[in-house]
C-alpha positions as CSV (number, residue, x, y, z in Angstrom):
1,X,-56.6,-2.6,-20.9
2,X,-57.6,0.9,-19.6
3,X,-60.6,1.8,-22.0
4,X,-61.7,-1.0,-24.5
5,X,-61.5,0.2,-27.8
6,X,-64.9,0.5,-29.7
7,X,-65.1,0.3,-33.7
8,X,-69.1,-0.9,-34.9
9,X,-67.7,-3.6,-37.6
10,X,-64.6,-4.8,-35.5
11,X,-66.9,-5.1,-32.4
12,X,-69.7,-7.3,-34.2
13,X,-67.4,-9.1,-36.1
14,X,-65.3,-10.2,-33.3
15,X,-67.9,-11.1,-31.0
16,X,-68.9,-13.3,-33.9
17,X,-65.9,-14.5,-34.1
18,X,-65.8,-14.9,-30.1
19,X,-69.3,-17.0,-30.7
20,X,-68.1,-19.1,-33.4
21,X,-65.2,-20.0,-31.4
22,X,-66.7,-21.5,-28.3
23,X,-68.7,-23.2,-30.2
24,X,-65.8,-25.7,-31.1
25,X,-64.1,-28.0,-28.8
26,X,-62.2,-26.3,-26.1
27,X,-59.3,-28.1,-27.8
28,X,-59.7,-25.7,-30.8
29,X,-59.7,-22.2,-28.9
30,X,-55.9,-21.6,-28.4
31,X,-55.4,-23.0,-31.8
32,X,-58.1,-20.8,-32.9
33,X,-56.9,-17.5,-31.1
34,X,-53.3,-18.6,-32.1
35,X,-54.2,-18.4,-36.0
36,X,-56.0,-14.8,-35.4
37,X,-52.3,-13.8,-33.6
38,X,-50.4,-15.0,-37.1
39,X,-52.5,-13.6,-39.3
40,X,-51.8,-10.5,-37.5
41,X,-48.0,-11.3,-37.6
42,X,-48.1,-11.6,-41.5
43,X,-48.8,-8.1,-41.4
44,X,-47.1,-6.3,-38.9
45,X,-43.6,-5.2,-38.4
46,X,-41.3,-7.6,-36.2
47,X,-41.2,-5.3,-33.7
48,X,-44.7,-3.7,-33.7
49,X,-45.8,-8.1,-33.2
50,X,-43.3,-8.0,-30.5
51,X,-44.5,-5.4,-29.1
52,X,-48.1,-7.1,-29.3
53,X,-47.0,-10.1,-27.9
54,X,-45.9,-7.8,-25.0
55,X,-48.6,-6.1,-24.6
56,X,-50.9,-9.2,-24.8
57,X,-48.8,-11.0,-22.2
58,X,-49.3,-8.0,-19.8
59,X,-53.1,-8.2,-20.7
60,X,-53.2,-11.9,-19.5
61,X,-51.5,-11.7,-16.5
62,X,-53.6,-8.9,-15.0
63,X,-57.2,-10.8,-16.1
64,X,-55.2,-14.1,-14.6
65,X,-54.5,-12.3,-11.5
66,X,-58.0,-10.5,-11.0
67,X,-59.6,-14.0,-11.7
68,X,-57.6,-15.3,-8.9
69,X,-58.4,-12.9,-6.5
C-alpha cells in the first residue's frame, strides 16, 4: 500500500482490534482476520469484495516478498 490510510477512530480501533487478536492462540488469527473479511463481504458489492480480495492478495504478496528479502 503506497500511503496508509489514516482515520482517528478506525486507527485506534483496529489496533485494538490488532491487540486483542494476538492475544489468542495463533490458531485463532486467520479465523479471526477471516471473520473481519465477511463481515466486510455482507456489505459490499460482489465485485467491489472481489476487487478487495484482489487488492488484498497483491498486498500479501509484496509484504511476503519484502520479508523474504
Amino acid at each position: 500500500m503506497p500511503d496508509k490510510p489514516y482515520d482517528a477512530k478506525i486507527t485506534e480501533t483496529l489496533q485494538t482490534v490488532a491487540e486483542l487478536i494476538v492475544l489468542k492462540p495463533k490458531s485463532e488469527w486467520t479465523p479471526w482476520l477471516l471473520f473481519l473479511l465477511n463481515e466486510l463481504q455482507a456489505i459490499l458489492p460482489s465485485q467491489d469484495y472481489a476487487d478487495l480480495l484482489a487488492q488484498l492478495e497483491e498486498a500479501i504478496a509484496s509484504q511476503l516478498a519484502e520479508l523474504a528479502s
